[in-house]
C-alpha positions, -999 to 999 in steps of 0.1 A, spaced: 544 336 705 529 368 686 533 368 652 528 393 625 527 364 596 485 361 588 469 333 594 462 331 552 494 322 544 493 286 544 458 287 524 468 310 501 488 295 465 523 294 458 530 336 457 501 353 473 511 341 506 541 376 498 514 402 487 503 429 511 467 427 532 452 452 510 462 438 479 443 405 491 411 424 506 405 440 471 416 412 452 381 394 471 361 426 478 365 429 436 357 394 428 325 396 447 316 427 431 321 415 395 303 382 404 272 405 415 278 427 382 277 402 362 243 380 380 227 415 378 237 423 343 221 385 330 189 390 353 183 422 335 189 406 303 164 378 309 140 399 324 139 423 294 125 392 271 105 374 297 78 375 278 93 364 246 79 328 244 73 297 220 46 282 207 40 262 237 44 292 270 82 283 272 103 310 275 129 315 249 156 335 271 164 315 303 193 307 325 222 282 313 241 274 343 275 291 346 308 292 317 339 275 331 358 297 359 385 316 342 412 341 352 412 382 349 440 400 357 437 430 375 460 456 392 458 436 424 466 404 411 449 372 394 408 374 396 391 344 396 356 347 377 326 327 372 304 341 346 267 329 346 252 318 313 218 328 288 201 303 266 190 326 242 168 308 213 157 338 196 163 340 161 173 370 140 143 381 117 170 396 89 194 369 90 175 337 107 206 338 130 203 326 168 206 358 192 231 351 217 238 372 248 271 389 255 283 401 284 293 444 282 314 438 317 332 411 310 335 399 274 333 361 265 375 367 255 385 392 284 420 381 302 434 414 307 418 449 296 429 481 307 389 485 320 392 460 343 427 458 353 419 496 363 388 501 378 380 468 393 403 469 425 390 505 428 354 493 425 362 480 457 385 504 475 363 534 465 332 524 473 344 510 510 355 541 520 331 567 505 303 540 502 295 557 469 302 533 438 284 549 415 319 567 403 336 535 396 305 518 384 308 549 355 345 542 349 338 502 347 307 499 325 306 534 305 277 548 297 249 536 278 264 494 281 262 473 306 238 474 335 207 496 335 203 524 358 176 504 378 201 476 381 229 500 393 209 515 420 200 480 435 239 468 436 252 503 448 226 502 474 234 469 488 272 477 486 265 508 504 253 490 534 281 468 533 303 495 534 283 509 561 283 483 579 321 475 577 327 511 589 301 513 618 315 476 632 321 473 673 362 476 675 362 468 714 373 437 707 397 437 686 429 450 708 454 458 680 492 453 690 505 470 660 491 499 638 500 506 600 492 536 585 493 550 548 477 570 526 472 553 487 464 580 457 442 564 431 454 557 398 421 568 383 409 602 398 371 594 410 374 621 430 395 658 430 430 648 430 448 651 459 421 635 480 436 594 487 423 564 507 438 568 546 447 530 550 448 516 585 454 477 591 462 461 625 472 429 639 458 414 667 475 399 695 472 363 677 490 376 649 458 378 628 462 410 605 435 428 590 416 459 575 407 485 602 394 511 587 395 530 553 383 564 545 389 590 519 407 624 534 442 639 529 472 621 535 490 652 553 460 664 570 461 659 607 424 666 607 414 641 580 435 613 605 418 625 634 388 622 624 391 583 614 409 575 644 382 593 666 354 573 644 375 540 655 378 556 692 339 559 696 336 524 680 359 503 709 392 507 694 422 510 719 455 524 718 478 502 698 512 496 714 530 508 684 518 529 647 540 526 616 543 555 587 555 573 566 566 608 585 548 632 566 513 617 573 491 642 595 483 609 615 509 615 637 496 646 647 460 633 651 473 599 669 490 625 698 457 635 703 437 603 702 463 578 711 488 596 731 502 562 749 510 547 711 548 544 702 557 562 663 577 537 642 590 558 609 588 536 575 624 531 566 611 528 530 598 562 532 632 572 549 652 560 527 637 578 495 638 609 517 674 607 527 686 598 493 665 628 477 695 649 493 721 634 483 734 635 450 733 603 428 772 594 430 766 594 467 735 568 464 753 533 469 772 543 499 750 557 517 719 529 508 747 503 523 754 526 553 715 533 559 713 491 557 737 493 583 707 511 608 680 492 600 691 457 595 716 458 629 722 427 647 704 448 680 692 487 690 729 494 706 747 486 673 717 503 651 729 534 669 764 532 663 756 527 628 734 562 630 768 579 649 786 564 618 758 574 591 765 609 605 796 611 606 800 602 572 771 627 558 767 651 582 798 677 570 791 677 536 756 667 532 740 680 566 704 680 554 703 643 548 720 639 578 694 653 601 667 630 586 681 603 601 698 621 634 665 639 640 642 611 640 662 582 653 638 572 683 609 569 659 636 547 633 644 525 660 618 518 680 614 482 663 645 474 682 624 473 714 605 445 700 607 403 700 631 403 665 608 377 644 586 409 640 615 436 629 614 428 594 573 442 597 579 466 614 604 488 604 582 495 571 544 500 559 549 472 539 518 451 547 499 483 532 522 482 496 549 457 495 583 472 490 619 464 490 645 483 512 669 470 488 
């Protein structure tokens, strides 16, 4: 039976088995990242005073092992971080006091700083899609603390073919059932404003979700879609069986021309907002109970009575809300046409950011 649960879920801990894909890709791709940071930052360090010694040709600044793992929270959840430690026995010619080595990334008493909680996830999500982290390496360390410009260059460089890499991979294989589509604004501008990261993630025919592709582009530009889904055409990928989004994404536009034979599903999350953005506030709860009428029906034939009804309702006095629903009712219910375990996926982008049609 195909299932849209990931395979993850019984690995993950109590609560992250609920959180979206892309929240759990970042929450790793940023962990490695501030792991390498932080090996880089302490190789610097040691290297800068290799040739500090004692009396006997030992080297006072060496390598201590690692500090005891301990959690950072970030924007995408719970980070686990190992820090590696510095022997330093250098003494202080003013005071006589040991030198001791302190981290300008991740401070000996950081839990939660606005720096990390951020810029990390973005370290990640940035750099995959543009393969330049030098931006979010600026935003994370500063200037003048941290990592030297040396150091920089070799992590960016080596994150850069990663990126590469990921974004150049053979998608023949893959055969993606369903398709979901967004496009995510950054909290912190890296780049001019309205530019966003054009989120795709599939799931396989096993029921194994995961990251397709991600690029930076426009979110309503049919051109900035086509070009990633022509980039994942030349690479293998085939037409998924069905794409879920928001409605106003240019992907729709592109996937005519790339994927002609793929279904549209319209986010009901998306829909939702939209319909109730026409409708004045004292009209809100009736109509969010009449909308839950469409989406969460017992089959398609009584999802479309419940549309007949919806307009019925609306349609006189409120004719533009109306429409959004009468206008695009194929694309709202074509999760009716498949098994029901997977309806509660489908109807939204929620594997992208996890919402609540509530």
């Amino acid at each position: 039976m195909l299932t849209v649960v990931p395979d993850l879920a019984g690995a993950l801990p109590a609560g992250e088995a609920s959180q979206s894909v892309i929240d759990q890709i970042v929450r790793e791709g940023a962990r490695q990242m501030l792991a390498a940071a932080l090996q880089a930052e302490v190789a610097a360090y040691i290297a800068e005073f290799s040739g500090v010694r004692d009396e006997d040709g030992r080297r006072l600044v060496v390598r201590n092992g690692t500090a005891e793992p301990r959690t950072v929270l970030t924007s995408a959840g719970a980070v686990e971080v190992t820090a590696p430690r510095v022997n330093d026995k250098r003494a202080d010619p003013a005071t006589g006091e040991r030198m001791r080595f302190s981290s300008a990334i991740l401070p000996p008493w950081a839990r939660k700083t606005p720096q990390v909680t951020e810029v990390l996830p973005l370290l990640y999500l940035h750099g995959l899609s543009s393969g330049d982290f030098v931006p979010a390496l600026g935003q994370f360390l500063g200037t003048g603390a941290g990592l030297s410009s040396s150091v920089i260059t070799k992590l960016t460089e080596t994150w850069k073919a990663e990126a590469a890499a990921f974004m150049a991979r053979d998608l023949s294989g893959a055969g993606y059932v369903y398709l979901w589509v967004d496009g995510i604004h950054l909290g912190i501008r890296l780049e001019e404003d309205k530019l966003c990261l054009l989120v795709m993630i599939g799931v396989r025919a096993d029921g194994r979700k995961e990251l397709v592709a991600l690029a930076g582009g426009y979110r309503e530009s049919a051109e900035s879609w086509s070009d990633l889904l022509r980039d994942c055409a030349r690479r293998g990928m085939r037409s998924p069986v069905l794409a879920i989004g928001d409605g106003a994404l240019g992907f729709w536009k592109a996937a005519r021309e790339v994927f002609p034979q793929a279904r549209a599903q319209r986010c009901w999350f998306h829909k939702i907002a939209n319909v109730l953005g026409a409708l004045p506030k004292s009209a809100h709860p009736g109509a969010k109970k009449a909308l839950a009428e469409i989406w969460n029906a017992e089959d398609k034939d009584h999802a479309q009575a419940a549309v007949k009804k919806f307009e019925a309702a609306y349609g006189a006095k409120f004719p533009q809300a109306a429409a959004k629903i009468t206008e695009d009712e194929d694309e709202l219910l074509a999760f009716y046409d498949y098994p029901a375990e997977h309806w509660i996926h489908l109807r939204t982008t929620n594997p992208i950011v996890i919402s609540s049609l509530n």
